[in-house]
VOGU-3710 file (C-alpha; in Angstrom, 3 decimals, decimal comma):
1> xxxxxxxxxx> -3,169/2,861/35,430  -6,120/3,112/37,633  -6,853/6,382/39,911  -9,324/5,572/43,155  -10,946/9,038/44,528  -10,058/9,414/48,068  -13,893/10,138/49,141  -15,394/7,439/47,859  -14,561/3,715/47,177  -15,514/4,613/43,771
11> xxxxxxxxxx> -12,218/3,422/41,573  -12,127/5,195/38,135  -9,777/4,209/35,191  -7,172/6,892/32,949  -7,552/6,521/29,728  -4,230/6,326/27,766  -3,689/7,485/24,239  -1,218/5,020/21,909  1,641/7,247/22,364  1,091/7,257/26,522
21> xxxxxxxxxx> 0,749/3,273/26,248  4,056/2,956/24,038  5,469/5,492/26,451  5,202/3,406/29,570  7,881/0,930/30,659  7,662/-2,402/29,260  6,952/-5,277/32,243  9,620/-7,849/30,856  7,537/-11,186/30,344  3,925/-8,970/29,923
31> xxxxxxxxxx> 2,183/-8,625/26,580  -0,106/-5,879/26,990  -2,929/-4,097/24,164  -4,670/-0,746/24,298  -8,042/-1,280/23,762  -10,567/1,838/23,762  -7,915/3,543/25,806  -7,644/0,744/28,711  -4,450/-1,280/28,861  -5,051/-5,122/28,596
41> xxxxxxxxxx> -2,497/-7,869/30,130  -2,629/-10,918/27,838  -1,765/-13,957/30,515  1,192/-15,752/29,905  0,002/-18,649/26,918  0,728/-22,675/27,331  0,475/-24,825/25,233  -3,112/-25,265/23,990  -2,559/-21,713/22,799  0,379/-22,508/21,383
51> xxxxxxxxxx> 0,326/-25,465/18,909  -2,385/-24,032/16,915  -0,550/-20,711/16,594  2,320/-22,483/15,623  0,484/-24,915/12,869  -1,518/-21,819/11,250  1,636/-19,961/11,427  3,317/-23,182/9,651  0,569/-23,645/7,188  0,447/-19,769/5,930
61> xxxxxxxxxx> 3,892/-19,598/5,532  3,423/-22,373/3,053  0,664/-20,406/1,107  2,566/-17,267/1,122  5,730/-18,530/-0,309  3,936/-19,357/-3,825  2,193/-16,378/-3,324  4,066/-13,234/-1,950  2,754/-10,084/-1,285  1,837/-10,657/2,041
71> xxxxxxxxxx> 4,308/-10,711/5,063  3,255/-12,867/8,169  3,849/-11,583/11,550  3,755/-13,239/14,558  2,580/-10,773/18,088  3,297/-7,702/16,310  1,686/-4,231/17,296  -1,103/-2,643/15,437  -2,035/1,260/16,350  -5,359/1,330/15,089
81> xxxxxxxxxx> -6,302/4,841/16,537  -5,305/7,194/19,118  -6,607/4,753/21,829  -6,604/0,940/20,043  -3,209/-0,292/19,841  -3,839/-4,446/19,438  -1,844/-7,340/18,692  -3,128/-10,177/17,371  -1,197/-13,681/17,430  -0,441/-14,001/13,992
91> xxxxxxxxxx> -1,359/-11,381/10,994  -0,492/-10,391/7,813  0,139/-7,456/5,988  0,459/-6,275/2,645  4,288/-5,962/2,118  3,455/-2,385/-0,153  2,690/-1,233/3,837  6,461/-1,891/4,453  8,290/1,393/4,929  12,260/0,954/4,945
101> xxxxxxxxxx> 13,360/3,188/7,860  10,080/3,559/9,579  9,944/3,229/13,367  7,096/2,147/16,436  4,114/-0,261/15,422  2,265/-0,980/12,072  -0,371/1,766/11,589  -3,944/0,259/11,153  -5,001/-3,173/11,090  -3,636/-6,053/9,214
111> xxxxxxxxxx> -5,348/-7,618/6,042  -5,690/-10,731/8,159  -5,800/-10,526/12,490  -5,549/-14,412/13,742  -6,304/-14,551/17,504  -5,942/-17,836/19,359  -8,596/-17,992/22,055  -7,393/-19,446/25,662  -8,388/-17,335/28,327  -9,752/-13,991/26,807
121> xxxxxxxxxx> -13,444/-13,298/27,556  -15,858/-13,063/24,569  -17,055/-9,627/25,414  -13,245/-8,008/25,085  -13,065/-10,989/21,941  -15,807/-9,826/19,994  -14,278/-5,960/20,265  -11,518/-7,194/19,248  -12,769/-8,289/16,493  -14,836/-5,658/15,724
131> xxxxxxxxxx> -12,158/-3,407/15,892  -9,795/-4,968/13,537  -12,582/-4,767/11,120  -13,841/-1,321/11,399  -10,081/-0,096/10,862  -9,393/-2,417/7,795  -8,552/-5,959/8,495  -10,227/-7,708/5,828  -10,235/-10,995/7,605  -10,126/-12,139/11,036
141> xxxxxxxxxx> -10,064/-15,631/12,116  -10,500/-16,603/15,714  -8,826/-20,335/16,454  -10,996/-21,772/19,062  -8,568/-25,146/20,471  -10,917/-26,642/22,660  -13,980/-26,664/20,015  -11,823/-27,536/17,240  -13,361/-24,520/15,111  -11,878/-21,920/13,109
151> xxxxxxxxxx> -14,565/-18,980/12,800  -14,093/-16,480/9,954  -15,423/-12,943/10,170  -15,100/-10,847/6,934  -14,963/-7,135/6,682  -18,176/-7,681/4,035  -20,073/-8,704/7,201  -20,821/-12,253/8,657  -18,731/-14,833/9,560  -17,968/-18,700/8,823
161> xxxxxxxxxx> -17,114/-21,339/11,256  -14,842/-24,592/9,939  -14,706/-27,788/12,116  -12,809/-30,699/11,558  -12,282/-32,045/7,902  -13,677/-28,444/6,655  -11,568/-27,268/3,870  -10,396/-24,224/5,730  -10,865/-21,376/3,045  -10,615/-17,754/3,114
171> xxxxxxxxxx> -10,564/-16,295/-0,777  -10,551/-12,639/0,129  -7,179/-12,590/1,774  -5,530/-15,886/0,587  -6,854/-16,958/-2,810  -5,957/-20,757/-3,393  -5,598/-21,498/0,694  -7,195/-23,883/1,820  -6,276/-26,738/4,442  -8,475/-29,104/6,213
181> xxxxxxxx> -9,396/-27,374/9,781  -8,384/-30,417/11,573  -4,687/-29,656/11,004  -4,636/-26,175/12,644  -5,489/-28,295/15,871  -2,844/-31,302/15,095  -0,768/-32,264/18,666  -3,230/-30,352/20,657
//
């Protein structure tokens, strides 16, 4: 997506719009975001990614069962604007956002972004982050494997890290949730 000027080694970037990125042909085994207008390839995950997407992903579904309303997604797209199209590793969504017969990604953020940290730096992390809450995630937790932490960000403002045998609590998006941290990192 890049453009280098022949008269200079000077290399300078196009910036796509969400309906460019969408637009382009998909690179079969690629996961790829559009964030501030740049597109983003997400490295193929292993396993240390993996588990603890797969417990939280476990352990919601439990929670939302006995209390629907929300739908869990796993890698879905989110256009947030015209040039932040992201997708988080697991999020939910009110199901009232559900439009039978609608077509392309979910417009604006989730209620609740979950991102699995492996090899994403904190710079493009934290914007992330940032973004999801400045376009109406109310939640967004950020599963760090190797620290065994779960940090919390809320769309009031501050955030809340869990270790271990933490009750693992987030009342704004899932009233009555709560799990001890420890087993979103079980078999890692």
């Amino acid at each position: 997506m890049g453009a280098t000027t022949s008269a200079t080694t000077t290399a300078t970037t196009t910036l796509l719009t969400v309906q460019e990125f969408i637009d382009l042909p998909e690179t079969e085994g690629l996961l790829e975001e559009l964030i501030e207008g740049e597109v983003v390839s997400m490295p193929v995950s292993g396993q240390p990614h993996e588990v603890p997407k797969s417990n939280v992903i476990r352990l919601v579904t439990v929670w939302s069962l006995q209390n629907p309303g929300l739908l869990l997604f796993c890698e879905a797209a989110y256009q947030l604007d015209d040039r932040n199209c992201l997708i988080p590793d697991v999020s939910l969504i009110a199901e009232s956002r559900i439009v039978p017969g609608s077509k392309g990604v979910f417009q604006r953020a989730p209620e609740l972004a979950i991102e699995v940290v492996s090899s994403e730096s904190a710079a493009r992390l934290e914007r992330k982050i940032r973004l999801y809450l400045a376009h109406g995630a109310k939640s967004v937790w950020t599963i760090y494997p190797q620290e065994r932490m779960v940090r919390i960000d809320g769309a009031a403002g501050g955030s809340k890290r869990f270790y271990d045998d933490e009750p693992l609590l987030d009342p704004n998006v899932l009233p009555g949730f709560s799990v001890l941290t420890s087993a979103i990192f079980k078999g890692v």
